[in-house]
C-alpha positions as CSV (number, residue, x, y, z in Angstrom):
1,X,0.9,-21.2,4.1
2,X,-2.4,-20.4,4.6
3,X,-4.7,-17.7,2.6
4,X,-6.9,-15.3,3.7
5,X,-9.8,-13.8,1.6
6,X,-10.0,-10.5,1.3
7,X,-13.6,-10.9,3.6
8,X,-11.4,-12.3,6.0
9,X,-8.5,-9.5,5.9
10,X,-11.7,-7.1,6.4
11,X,-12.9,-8.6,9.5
12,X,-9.2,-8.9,11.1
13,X,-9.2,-5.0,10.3
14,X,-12.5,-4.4,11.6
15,X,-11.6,-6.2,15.2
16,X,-8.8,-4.5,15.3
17,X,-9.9,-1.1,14.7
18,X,-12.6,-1.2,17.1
19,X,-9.9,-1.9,19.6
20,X,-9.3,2.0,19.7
21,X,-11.6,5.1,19.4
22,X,-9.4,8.0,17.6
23,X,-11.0,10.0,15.0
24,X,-7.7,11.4,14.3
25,X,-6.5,7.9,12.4
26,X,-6.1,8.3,9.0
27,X,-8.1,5.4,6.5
28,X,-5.7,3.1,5.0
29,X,-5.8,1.5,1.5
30,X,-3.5,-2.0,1.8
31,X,-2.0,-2.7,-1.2
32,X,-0.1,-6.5,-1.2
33,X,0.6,-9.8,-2.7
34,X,-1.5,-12.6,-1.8
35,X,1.1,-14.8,-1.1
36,X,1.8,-12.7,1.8
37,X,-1.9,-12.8,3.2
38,X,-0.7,-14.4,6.6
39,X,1.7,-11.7,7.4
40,X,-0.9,-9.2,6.2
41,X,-3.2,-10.8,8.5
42,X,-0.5,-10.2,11.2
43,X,0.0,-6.6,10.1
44,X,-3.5,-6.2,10.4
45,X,-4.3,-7.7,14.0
46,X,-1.3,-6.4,15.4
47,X,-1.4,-2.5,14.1
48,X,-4.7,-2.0,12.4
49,X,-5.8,-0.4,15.7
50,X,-3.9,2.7,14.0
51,X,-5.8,3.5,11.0
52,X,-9.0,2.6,9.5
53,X,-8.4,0.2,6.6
54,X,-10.1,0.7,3.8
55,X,-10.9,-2.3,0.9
56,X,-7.6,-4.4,0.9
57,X,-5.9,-5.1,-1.9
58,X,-7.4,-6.1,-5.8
59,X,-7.8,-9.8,-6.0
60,X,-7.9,-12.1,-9.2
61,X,-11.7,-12.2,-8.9
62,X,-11.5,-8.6,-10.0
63,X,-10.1,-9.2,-12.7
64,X,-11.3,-7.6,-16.1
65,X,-10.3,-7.7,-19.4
66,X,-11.2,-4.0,-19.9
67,X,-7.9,-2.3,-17.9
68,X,-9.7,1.0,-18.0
69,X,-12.6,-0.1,-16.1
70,X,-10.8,-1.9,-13.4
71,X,-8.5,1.3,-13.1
72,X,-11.4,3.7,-12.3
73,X,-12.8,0.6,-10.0
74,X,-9.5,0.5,-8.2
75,X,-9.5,4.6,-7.3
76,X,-13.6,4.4,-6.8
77,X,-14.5,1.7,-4.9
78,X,-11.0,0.2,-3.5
79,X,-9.4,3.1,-2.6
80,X,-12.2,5.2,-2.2
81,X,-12.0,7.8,0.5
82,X,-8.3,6.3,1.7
83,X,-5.4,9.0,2.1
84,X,-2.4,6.6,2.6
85,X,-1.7,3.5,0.6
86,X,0.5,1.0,2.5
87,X,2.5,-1.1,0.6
88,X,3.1,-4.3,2.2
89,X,6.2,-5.6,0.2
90,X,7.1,-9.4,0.2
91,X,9.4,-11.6,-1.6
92,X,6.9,-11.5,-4.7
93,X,5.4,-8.2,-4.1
94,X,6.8,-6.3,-7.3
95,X,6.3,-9.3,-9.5
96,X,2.0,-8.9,-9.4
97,X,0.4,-6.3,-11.7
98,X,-2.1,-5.2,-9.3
99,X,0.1,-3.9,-6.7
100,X,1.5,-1.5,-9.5
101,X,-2.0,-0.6,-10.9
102,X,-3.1,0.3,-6.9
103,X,0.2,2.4,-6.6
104,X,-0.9,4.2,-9.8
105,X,-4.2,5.0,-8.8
106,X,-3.0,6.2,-5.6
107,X,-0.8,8.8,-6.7
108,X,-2.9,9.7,-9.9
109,X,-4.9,13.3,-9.3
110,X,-7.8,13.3,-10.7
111,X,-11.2,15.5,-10.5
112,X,-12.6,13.0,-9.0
113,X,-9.9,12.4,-6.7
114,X,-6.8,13.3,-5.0
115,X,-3.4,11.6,-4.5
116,X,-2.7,9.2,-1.3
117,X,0.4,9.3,0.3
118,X,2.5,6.0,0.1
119,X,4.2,3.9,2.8
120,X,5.6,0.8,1.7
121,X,6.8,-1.5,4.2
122,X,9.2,-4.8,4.0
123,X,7.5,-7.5,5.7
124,X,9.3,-10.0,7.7
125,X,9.9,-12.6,5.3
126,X,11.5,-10.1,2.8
127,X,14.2,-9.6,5.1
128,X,17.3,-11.0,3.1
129,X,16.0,-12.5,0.5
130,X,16.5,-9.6,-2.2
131,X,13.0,-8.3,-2.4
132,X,12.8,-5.4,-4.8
133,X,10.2,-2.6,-4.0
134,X,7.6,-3.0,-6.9
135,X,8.5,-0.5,-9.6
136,X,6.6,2.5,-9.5
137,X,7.3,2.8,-5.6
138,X,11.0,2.3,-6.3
139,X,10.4,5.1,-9.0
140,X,8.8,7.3,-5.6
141,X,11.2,6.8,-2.8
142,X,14.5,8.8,-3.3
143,X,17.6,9.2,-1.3
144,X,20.1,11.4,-1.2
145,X,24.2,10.7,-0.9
146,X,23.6,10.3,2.6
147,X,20.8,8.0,2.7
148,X,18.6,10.9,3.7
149,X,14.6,10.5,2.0
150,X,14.2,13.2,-0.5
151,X,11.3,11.6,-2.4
152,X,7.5,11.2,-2.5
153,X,7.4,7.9,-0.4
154,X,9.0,6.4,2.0
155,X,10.3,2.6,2.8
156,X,10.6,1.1,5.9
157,X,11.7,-2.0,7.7
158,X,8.6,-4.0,9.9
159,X,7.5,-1.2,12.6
160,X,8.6,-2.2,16.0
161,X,5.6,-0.3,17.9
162,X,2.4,1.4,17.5
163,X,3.2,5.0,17.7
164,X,5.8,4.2,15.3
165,X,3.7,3.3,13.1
166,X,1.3,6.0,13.4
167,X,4.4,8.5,12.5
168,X,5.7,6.7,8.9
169,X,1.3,6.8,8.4
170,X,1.2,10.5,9.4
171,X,4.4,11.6,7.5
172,X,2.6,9.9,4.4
173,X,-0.6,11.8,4.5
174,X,1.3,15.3,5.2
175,X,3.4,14.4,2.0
176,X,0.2,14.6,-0.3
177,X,1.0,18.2,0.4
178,X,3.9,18.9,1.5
179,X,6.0,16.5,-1.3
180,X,3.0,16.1,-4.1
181,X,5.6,17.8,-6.6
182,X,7.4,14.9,-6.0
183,X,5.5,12.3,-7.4
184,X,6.7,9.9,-10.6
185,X,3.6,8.5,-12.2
186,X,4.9,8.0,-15.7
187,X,6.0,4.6,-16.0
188,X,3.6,2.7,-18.4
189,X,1.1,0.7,-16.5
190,X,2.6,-3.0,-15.9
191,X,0.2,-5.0,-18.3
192,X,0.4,-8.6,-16.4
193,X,1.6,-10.1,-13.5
194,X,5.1,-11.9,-13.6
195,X,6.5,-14.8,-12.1
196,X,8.4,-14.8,-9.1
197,X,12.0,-14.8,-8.5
């Protein structure tokens, strides 16, 4: 399996977006393991014509041994002026600390910032195999008895189109008003990455 730098991801956003002039798209922080960085490559060429990505995903050359520096970094310069987070979920995806500190960030309001709705999204590879959605997401999408969604995010299989797509993005942004009471940001920060299942 082959891995992509995050430079890399960047330009397979960048050609894609310029594929389509819509001011309307919303700007998308992309929040995933790396051991997924081919199918987030994929994602990207294939659908990043419907939103402007913003800095993909905190890599291990971020790291820092002071947690409440990298936090601020996270919502300042990664996720910046993004409104949705998409969460790419894999087979690893809740096992790696990052993913949860980017989810935490994105739903934390702040006076220098506002919430971003989530979307998390089973890749292809997770189908099957028992994938969990990383914690503080799970903690964020809610169903009812009849499997209706009644929480913050939402959770979706692999989009199957475009406009599709651009619905489960759009439904996200609306929630950071519409569903903002909603939000479960209490769970203590996870502190290191685990191993995989």
């Amino acid at each position: 399996m082959s891995h992509y730098s995050q430079r890399q991801l960047l330009a397979v956003a960048a050609r894609a977006e310029a594929r389509k002039s819509d001011p309307a798209r919303h700007k998308c922080f992309i929040s995933y393991h790396a051991e997924d960085t081919e199918e987030v490559r994929a994602f990207l060429d294939t659908f990043g014509s419907e939103f402007i990505a913003r800095t993909i995903g905190v890599t291990d050359e971020d790291d820092s041994q002071d947690t409440y520096y990298l936090m601020s970094r996270i919502r300042q310069e990664y996720l910046g002026d993004s409104t949705v987070t998409i969460v790419l979920v894999g087979e690893c995806t809740s096992a790696r600390r990052y993913v949860d500190w980017e989810v935490y960030s994105s739903v934390r309001d702040s006076k220098h910032s506002t919430v971003n709705g989530i979307l998390a999204i089973q890749l292809p590879s997770a189908v099957g195999t028992g994938a969990k959605l990383p914690d503080r997401v799970s903690d964020n999408v809610t169903r009812d008895e009849n499997g209706i969604d009644v929480g913050y995010a939402r959770y979706h299989v692999y989009p199957t189109s475009a406009s599709s797509l651009r619905s489960l993005i759009d439904d996200a942004f609306q929630a950071r008003t519409t569903r903002k009471h909603m939000i479960h940001n209490r769970r203590a920060r996870k502190l290191r990455s685990a191993t995989c299942p």
